[in-house]
VEXKOLGU-796150 format. One record per residue (C-alpha): residue number from 1; residue in one letter; x, y, z. Coordinates in pm, 1 decimal, m for minus. Example, Ala and Ser with C-alpha at 12.3 -4.5 7.8 and 13.67 -1.06 7.14 Angstrom:
REM residues 2
seq: 1 type: a x: 1230.0 y: m450.0 z: 780.0
seq: 2 type: s x: 1367.0 y: m106.0 z: 714.0
REM end
This chain:
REM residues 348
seq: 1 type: x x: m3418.6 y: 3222.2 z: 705.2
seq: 2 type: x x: m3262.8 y: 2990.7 z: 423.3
seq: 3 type: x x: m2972.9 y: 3239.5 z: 457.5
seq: 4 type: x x: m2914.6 y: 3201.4 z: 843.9
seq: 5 type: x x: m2583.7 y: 3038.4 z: 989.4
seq: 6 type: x x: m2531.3 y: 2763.2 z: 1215.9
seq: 7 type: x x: m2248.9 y: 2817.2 z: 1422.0
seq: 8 type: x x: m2061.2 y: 2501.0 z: 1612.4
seq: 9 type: x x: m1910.2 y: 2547.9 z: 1989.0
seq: 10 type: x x: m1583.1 y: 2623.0 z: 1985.8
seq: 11 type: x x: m1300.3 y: 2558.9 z: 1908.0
seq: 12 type: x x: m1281.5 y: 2696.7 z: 1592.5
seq: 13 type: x x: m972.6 y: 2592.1 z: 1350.1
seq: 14 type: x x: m982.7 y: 2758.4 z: 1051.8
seq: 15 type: x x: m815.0 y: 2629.6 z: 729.2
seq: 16 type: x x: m771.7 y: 2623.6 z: 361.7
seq: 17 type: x x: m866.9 y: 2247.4 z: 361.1
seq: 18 type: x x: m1137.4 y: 2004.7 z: 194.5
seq: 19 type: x x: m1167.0 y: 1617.8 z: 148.7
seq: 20 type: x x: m1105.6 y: 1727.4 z: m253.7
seq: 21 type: x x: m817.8 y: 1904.5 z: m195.5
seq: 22 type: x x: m672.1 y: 1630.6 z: 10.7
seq: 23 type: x x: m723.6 y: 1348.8 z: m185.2
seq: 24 type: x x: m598.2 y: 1540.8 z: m531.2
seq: 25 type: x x: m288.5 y: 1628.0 z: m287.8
seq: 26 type: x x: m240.4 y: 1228.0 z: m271.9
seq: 27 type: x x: m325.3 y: 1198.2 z: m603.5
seq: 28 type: x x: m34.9 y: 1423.8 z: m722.9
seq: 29 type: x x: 257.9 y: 1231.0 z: m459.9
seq: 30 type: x x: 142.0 y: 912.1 z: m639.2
seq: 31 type: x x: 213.1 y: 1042.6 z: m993.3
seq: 32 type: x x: 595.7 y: 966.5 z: m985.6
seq: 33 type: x x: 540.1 y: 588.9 z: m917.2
seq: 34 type: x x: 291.1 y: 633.1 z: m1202.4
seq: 35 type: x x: 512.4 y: 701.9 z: m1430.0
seq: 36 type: x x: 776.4 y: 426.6 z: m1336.5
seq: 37 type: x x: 569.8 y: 166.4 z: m1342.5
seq: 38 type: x x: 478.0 y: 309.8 z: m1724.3
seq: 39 type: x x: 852.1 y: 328.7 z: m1768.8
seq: 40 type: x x: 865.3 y: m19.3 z: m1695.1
seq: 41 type: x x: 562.5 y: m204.8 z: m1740.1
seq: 42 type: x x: 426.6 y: 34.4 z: m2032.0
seq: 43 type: x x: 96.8 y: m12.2 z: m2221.1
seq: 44 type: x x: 9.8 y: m294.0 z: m1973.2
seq: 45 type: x x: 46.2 y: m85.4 z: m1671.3
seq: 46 type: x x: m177.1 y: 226.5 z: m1831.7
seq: 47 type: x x: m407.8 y: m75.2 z: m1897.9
seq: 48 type: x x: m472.0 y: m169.0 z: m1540.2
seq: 49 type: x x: m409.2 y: 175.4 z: m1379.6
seq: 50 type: x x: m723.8 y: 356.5 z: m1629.2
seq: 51 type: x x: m907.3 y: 6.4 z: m1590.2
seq: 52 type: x x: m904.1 y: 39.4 z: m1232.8
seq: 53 type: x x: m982.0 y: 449.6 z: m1153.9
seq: 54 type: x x: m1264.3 y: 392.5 z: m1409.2
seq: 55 type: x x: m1421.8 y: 122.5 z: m1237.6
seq: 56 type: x x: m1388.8 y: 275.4 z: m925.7
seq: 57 type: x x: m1568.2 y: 616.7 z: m972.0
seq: 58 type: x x: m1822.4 y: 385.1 z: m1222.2
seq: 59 type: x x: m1960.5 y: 157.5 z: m933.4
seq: 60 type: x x: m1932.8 y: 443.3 z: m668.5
seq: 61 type: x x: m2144.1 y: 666.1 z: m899.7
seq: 62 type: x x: m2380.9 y: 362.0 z: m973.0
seq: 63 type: x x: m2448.4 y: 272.8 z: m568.0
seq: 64 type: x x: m2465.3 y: 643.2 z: m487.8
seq: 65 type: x x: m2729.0 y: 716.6 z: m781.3
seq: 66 type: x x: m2925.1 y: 406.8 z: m815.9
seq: 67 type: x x: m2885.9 y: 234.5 z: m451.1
seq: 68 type: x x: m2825.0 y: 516.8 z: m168.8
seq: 69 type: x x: m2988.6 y: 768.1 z: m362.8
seq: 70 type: x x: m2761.7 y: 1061.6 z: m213.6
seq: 71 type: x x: m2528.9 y: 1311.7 z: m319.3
seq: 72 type: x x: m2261.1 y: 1245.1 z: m585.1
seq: 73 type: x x: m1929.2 y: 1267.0 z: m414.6
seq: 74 type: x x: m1733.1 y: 1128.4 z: m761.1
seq: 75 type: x x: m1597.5 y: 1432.7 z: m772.8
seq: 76 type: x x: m1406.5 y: 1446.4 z: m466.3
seq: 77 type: x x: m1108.4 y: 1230.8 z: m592.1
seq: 78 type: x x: m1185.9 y: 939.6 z: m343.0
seq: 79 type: x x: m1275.9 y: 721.7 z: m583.9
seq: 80 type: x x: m972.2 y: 790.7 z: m824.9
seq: 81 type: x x: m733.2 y: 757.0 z: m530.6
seq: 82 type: x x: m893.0 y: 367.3 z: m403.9
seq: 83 type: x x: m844.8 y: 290.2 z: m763.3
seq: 84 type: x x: m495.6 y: 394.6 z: m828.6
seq: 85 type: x x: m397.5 y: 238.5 z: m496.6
seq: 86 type: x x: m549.3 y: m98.0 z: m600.6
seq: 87 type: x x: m377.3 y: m84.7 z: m945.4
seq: 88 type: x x: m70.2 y: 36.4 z: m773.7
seq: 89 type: x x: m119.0 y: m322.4 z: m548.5
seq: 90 type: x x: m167.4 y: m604.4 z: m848.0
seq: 91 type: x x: 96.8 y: m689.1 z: m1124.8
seq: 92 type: x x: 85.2 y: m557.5 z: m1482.7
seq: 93 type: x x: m73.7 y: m874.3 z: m1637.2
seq: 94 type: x x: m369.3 y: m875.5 z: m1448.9
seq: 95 type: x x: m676.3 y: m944.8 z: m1625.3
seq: 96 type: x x: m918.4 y: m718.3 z: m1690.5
seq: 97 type: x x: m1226.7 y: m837.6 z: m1556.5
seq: 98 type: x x: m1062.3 y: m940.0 z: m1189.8
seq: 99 type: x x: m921.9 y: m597.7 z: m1219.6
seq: 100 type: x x: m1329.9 y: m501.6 z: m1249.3
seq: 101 type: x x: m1434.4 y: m745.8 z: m957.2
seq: 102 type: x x: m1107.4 y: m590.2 z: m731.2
seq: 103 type: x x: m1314.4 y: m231.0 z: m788.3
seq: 104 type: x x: m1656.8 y: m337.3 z: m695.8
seq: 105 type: x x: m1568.7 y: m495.9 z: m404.6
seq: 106 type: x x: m1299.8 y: m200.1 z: m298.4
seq: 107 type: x x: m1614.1 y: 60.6 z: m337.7
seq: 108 type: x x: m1923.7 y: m143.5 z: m276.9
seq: 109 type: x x: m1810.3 y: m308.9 z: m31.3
seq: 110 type: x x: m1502.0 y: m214.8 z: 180.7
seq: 111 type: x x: m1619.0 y: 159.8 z: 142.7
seq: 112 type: x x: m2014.3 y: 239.3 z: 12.8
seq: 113 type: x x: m2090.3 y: m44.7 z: 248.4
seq: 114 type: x x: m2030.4 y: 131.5 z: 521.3
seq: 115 type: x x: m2201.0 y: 468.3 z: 366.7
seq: 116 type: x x: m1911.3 y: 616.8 z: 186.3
seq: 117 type: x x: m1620.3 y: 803.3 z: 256.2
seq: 118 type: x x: m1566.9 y: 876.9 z: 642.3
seq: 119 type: x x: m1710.0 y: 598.7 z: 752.6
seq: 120 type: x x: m1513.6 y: 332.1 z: 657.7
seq: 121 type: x x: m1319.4 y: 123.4 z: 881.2
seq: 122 type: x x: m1112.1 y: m46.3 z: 641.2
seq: 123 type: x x: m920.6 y: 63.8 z: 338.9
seq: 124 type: x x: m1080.7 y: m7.4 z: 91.4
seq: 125 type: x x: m794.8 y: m51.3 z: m178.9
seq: 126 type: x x: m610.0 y: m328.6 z: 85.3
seq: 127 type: x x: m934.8 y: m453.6 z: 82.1
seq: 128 type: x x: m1020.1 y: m533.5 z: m275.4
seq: 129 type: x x: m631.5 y: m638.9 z: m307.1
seq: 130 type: x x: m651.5 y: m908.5 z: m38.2
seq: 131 type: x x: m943.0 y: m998.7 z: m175.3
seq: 132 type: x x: m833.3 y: m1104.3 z: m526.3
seq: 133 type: x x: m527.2 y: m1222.3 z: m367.3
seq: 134 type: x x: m756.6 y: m1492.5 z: m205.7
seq: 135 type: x x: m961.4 y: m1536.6 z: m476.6
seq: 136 type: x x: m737.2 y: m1558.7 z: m779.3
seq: 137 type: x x: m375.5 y: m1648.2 z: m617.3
seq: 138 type: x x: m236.3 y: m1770.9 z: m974.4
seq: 139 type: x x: m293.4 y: m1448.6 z: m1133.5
seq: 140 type: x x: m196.3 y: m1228.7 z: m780.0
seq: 141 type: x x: 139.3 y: m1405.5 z: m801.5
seq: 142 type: x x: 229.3 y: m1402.1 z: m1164.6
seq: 143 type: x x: 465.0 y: m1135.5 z: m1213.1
seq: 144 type: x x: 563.2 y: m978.9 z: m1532.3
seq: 145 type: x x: 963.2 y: m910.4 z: m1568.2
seq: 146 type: x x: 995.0 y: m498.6 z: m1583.7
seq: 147 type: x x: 1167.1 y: m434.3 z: m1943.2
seq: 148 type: x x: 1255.6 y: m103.1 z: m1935.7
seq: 149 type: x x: 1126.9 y: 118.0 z: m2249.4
seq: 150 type: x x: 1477.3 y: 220.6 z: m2470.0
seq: 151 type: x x: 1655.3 y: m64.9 z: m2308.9
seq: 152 type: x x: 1689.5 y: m432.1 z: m2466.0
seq: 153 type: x x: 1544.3 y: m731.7 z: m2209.9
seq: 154 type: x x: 1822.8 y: m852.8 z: m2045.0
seq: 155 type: x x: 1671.0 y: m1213.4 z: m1997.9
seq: 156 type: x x: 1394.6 y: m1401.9 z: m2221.2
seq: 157 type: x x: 1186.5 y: m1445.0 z: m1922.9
seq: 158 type: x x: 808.9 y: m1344.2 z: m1910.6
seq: 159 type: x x: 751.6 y: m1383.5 z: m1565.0
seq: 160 type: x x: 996.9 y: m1396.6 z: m1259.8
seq: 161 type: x x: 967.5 y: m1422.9 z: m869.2
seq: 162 type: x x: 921.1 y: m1120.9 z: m660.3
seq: 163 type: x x: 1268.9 y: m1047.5 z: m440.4
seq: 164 type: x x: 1112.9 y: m1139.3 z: m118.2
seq: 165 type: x x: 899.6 y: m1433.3 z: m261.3
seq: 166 type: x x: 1213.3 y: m1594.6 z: m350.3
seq: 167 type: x x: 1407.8 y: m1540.0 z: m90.3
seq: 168 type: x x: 1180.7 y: m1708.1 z: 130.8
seq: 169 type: x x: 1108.2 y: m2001.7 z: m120.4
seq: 170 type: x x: 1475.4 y: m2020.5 z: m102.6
seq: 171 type: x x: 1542.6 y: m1960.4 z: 260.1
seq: 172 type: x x: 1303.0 y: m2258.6 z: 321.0
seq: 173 type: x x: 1480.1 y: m2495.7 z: 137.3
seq: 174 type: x x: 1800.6 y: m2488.6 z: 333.3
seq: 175 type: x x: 1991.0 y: m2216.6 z: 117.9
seq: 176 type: x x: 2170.7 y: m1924.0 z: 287.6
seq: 177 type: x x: 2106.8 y: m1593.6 z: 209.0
seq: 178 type: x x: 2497.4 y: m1532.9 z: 56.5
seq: 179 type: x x: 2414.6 y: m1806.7 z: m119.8
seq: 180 type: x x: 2145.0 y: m1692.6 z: m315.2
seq: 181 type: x x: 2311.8 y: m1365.0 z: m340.6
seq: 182 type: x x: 2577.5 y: m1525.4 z: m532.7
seq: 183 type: x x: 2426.2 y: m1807.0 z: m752.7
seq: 184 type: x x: 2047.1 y: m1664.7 z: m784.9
seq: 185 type: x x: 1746.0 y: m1884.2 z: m822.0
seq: 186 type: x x: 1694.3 y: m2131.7 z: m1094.9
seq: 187 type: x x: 1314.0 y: m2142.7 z: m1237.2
seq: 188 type: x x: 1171.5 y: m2299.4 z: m1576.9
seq: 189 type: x x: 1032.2 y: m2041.5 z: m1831.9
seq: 190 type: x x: 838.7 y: m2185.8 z: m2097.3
seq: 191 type: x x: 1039.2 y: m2463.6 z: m2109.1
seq: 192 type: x x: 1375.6 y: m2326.2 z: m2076.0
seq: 193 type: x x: 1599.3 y: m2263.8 z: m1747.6
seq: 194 type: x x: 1619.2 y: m1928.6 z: m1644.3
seq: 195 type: x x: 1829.3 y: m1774.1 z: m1379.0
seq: 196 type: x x: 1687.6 y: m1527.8 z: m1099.8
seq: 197 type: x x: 1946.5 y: m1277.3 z: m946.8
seq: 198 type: x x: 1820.9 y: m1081.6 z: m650.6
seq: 199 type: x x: 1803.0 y: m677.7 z: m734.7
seq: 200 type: x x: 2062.3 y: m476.4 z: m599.6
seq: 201 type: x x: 2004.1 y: m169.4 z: m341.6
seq: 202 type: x x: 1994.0 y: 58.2 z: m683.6
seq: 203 type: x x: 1770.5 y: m122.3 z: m875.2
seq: 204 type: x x: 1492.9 y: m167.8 z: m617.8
seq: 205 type: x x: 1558.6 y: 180.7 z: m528.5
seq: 206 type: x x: 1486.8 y: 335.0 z: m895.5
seq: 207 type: x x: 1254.9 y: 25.8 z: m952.4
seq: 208 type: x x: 1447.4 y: m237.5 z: m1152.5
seq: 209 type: x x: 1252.9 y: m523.8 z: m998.1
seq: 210 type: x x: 944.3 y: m801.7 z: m1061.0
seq: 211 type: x x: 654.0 y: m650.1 z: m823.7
seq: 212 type: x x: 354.8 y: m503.5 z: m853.7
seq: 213 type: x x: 290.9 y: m153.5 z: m989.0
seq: 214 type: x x: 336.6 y: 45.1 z: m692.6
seq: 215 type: x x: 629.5 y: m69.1 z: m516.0
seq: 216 type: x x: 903.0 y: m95.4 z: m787.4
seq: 217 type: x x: 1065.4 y: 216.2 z: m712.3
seq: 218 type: x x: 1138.3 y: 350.1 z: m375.8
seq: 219 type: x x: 1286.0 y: 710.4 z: m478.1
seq: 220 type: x x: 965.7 y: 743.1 z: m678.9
seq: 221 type: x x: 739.1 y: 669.4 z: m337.8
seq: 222 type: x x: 981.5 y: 881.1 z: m146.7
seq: 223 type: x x: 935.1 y: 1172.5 z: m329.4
seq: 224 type: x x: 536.3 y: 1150.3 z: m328.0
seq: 225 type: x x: 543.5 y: 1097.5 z: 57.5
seq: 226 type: x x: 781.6 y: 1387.1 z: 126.8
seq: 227 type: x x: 516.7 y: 1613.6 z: m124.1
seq: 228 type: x x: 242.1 y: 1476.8 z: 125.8
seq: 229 type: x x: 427.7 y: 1554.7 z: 433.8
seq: 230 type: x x: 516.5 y: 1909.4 z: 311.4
seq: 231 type: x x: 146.1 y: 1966.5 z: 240.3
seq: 232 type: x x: 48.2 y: 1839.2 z: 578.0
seq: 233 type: x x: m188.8 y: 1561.0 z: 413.1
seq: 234 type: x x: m29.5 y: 1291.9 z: 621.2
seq: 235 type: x x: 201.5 y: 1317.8 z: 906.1
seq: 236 type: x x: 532.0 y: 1140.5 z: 1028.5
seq: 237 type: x x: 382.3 y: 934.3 z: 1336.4
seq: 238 type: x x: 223.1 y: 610.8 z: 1134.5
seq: 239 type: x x: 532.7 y: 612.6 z: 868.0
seq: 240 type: x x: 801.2 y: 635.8 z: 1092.6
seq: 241 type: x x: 659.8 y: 393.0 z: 1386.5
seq: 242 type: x x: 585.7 y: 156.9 z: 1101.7
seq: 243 type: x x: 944.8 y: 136.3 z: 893.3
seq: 244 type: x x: 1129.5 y: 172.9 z: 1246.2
seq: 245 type: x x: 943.1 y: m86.0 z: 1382.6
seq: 246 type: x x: 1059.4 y: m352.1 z: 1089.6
seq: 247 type: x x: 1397.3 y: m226.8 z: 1049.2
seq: 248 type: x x: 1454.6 y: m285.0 z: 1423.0
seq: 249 type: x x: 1293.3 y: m583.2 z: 1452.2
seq: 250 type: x x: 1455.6 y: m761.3 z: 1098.4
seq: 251 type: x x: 1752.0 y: m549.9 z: 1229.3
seq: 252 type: x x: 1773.3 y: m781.4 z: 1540.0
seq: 253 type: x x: 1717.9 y: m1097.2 z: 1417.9
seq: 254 type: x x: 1979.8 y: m1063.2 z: 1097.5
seq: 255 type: x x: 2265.6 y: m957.8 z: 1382.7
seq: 256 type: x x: 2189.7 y: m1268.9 z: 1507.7
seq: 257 type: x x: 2183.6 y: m1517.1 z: 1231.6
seq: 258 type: x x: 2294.1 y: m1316.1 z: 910.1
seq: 259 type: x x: 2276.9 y: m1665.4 z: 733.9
seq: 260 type: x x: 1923.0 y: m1721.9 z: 753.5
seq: 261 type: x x: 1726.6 y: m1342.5 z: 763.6
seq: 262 type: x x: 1816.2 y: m1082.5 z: 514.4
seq: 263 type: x x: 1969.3 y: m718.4 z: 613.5
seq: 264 type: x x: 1687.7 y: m501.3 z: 708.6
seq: 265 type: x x: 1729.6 y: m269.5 z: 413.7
seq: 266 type: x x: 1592.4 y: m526.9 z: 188.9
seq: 267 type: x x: 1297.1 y: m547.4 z: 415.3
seq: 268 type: x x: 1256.3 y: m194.1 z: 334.3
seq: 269 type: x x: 1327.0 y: m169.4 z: m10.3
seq: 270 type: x x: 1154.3 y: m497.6 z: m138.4
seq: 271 type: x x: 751.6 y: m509.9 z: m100.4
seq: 272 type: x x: 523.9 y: m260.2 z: m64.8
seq: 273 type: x x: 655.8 y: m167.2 z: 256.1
seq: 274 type: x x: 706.4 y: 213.0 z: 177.6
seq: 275 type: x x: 348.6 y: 220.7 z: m91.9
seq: 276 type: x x: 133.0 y: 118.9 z: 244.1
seq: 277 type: x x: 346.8 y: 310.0 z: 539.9
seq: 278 type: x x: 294.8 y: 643.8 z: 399.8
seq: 279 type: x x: 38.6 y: 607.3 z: 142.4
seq: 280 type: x x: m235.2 y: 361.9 z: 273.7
seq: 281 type: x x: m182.1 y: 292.6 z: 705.7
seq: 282 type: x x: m195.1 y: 694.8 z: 679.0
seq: 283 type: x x: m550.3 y: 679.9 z: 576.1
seq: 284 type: x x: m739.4 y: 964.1 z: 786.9
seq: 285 type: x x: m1056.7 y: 699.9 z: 770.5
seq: 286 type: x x: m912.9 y: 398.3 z: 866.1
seq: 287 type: x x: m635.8 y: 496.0 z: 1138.3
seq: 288 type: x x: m608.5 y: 628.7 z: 1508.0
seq: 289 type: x x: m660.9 y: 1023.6 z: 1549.7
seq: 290 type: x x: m437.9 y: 1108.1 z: 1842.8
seq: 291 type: x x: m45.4 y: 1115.1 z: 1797.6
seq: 292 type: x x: 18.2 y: 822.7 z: 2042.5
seq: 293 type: x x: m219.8 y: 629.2 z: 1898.0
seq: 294 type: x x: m61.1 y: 663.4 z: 1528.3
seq: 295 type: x x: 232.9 y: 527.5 z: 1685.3
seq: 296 type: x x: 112.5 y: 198.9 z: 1835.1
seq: 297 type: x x: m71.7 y: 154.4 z: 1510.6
seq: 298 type: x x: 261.9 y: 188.1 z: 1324.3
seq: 299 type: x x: 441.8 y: m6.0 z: 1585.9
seq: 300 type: x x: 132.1 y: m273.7 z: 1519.9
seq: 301 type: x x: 194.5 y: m290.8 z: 1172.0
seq: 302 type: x x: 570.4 y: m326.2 z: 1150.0
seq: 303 type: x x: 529.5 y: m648.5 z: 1398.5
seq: 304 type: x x: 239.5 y: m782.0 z: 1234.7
seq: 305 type: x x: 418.6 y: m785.9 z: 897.5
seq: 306 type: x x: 778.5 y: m867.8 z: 1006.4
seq: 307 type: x x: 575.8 y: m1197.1 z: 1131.5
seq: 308 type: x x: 406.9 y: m1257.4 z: 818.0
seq: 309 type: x x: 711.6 y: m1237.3 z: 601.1
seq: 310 type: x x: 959.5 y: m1410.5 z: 787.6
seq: 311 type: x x: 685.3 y: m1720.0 z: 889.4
seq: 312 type: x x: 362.2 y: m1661.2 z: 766.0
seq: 313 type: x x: 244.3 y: m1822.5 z: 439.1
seq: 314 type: x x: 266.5 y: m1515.5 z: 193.9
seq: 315 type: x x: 608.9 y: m1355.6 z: 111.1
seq: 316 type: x x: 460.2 y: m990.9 z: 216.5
seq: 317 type: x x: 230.8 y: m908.1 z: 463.1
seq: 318 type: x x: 188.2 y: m519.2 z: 467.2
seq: 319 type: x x: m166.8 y: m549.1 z: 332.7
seq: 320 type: x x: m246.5 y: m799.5 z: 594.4
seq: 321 type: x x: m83.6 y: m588.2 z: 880.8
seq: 322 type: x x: m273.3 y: m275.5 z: 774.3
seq: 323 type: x x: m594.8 y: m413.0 z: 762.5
seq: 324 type: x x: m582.8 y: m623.0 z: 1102.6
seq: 325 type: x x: m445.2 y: m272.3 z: 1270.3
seq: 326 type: x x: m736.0 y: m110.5 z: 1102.2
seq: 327 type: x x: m1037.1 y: m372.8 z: 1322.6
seq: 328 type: x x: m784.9 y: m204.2 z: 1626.7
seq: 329 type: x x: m896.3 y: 114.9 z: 1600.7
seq: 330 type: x x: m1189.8 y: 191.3 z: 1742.3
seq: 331 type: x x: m1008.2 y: 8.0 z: 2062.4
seq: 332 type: x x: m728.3 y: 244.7 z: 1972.3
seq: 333 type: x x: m921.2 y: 539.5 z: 1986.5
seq: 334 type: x x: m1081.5 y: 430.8 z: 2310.9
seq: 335 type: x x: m742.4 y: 418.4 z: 2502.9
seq: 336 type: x x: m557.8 y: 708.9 z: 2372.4
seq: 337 type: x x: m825.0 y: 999.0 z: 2427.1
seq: 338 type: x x: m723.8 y: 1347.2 z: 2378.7
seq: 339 type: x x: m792.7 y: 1573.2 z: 2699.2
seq: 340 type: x x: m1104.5 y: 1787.2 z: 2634.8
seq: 341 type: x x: m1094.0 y: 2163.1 z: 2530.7
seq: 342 type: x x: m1123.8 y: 2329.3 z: 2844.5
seq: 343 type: x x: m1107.1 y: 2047.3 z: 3081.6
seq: 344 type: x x: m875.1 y: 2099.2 z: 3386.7
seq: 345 type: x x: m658.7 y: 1814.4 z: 3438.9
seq: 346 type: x x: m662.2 y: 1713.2 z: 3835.2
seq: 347 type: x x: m261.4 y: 1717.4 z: 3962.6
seq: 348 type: x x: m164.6 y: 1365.4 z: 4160.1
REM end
């Protein structure tokens, strides 16, 4: 009898799939931003990318073993993929320990919360990001200058703005955006002036550029999201409603006042726009299953953070737009039902 099988209604859809297999897939796409942000962050950056996979699989083992007493599911990469997301989210200097707290409340509460994988309604990496952003806003914001390994430092600065964080600062203070093209931005440096030139289209597309540890390079993230589309682990409605939605809508306003918004590419190349279109709104858990319903989601969070970064109070606002589109949902869902196998659709 132990032997018997249980059969489901149909339809049946058989494939060479599992939540392993997935999550490794996204696991290998991610590798080539890895190993920029090595390249340019080094030791510091395999500091807070080990820190942060260890103390993600640590505290989901702990709840699952000592708390919800159920099967171990460590070993389906879930946990490895939260964490590299949430190191791929904070800058290189990060402390340890907040690095720690960003974990447990990623797992143990954005995701084991809930009762584990599946069930989620919120990423959990955005989560645990956000949440230290709140919490610890100094250290969020403090980001180290990339020095390339094999290269000499072209300035004596230890920490710089991010592109679109001074831009805005910038922006708000009257300055055009040729302006700060030409001259750059003026900060003090441990006691001496130092001069910030925005990156050029090249060097925030190989990754030349203060950030955080995921969104320096935008071939690198490219290449990962085309390995994920060939393997079918994501597809092309959330990625493409997303960046089309914020290159229209930045698109718009810069052919209207070119002085005062910057040229849509930027808005694609700076931030972490590319890291959470394809890599964290495509979350199977936490976003819409039918095709429409990808799309408003995308088209929800290109608006939401076009808003935030042109006149909310944080210079990016991708995490922010993913997680607000992720409470839509379940209202998502709702109004954007598939038909039913085998139902007959009445004709008007």
């Amino acid at each position: 009898m132990d032997k018997l099988l249980t059969i489901s209604g149909s339809p049946h859809i058989h494939a060479d799939e599992s939540v392993k297999k997935i999550m490794y897939s996204v696991i290998y796409a991610l590798i080539p931003a890895m190993l920029v942000s090595l390249y340019f962050f080094g030791l510091d950056a395999l500091r807070v990318i080990a820190v942060s996979v260890i103390a993600c699989v640590v505290v989901e083992y702990l709840i699952q073993k000592y708390l919800i007493k159920g099967d171990l599911t460590i070993n389906d990469g879930s946990a490895i993929v939260t964490g590299v997301l949430l190191a791929f989210n904070v800058p290189s200097n990060l402390p340890t320990w907040i690095i720690i707290v960003g974990a447990v409340v990623a797992i143990g509460i954005a995701k084991m919360a809930f009762g584990g994988l599946g069930k989620n309604p919120f990423n959990p990496a955005l989560v645990g990001r956000v949440f230290l952003l709140i919490s610890f806003p100094v250290q969020m914001t403090s980001w180290p200058v990339p020095k390339p390994l094999f290269a000499k430092a072209l300035t004596d600065a230890v920490t710089g703005p991010t592109p679109l964080g001074a831009l805005k600062d910038e922006l708000k203070k009257g300055d055009t955006v040729q302006q700060i093209m030409d001259h750059g931005i003026k900060f003090i440096e441990n006691g001496k002036e130092v001069v910030y030139h925005i990156p050029s289209y090249m060097d925030s597309f190989f990754g030349d550029m203060g950030g955080s540890l995921g969104e320096m390079s935008a071939i690198a993230l490219l290449i990962g999201a085309a390995y994920m589309l060939f393997k079918k682990v994501i597809t092309w409605e959330i990625p493409t409603a997303y960046i089309g939605s914020v290159v229209i809508f930045t698109g718009i306003l810069w052919l209207i006042d070119p002085s005062h918004y910057i040229n849509p590419v930027y808005h694609l190349l700076f931030g972490g726009l590319i890291l959470g279109a394809f890599f964290m709104a495509t979350d199977m858990v936490s976003s819409p299953m039918t095709r429409m319903g990808m799309i408003v989601f995308g088209l929800g969070c290109g608006i939401i953070t076009v808003v935030i970064r042109l006149w909310g109070g944080y210079p990016e606002g991708v995490s922010f737009a993913i997680l607000i589109m992720n409470a839509f949902v379940p209202l998502i869902n709702q109004s954007f039902k598939p038909v039913r196998f085998g139902k007959v659709e009445k004709k008007k």
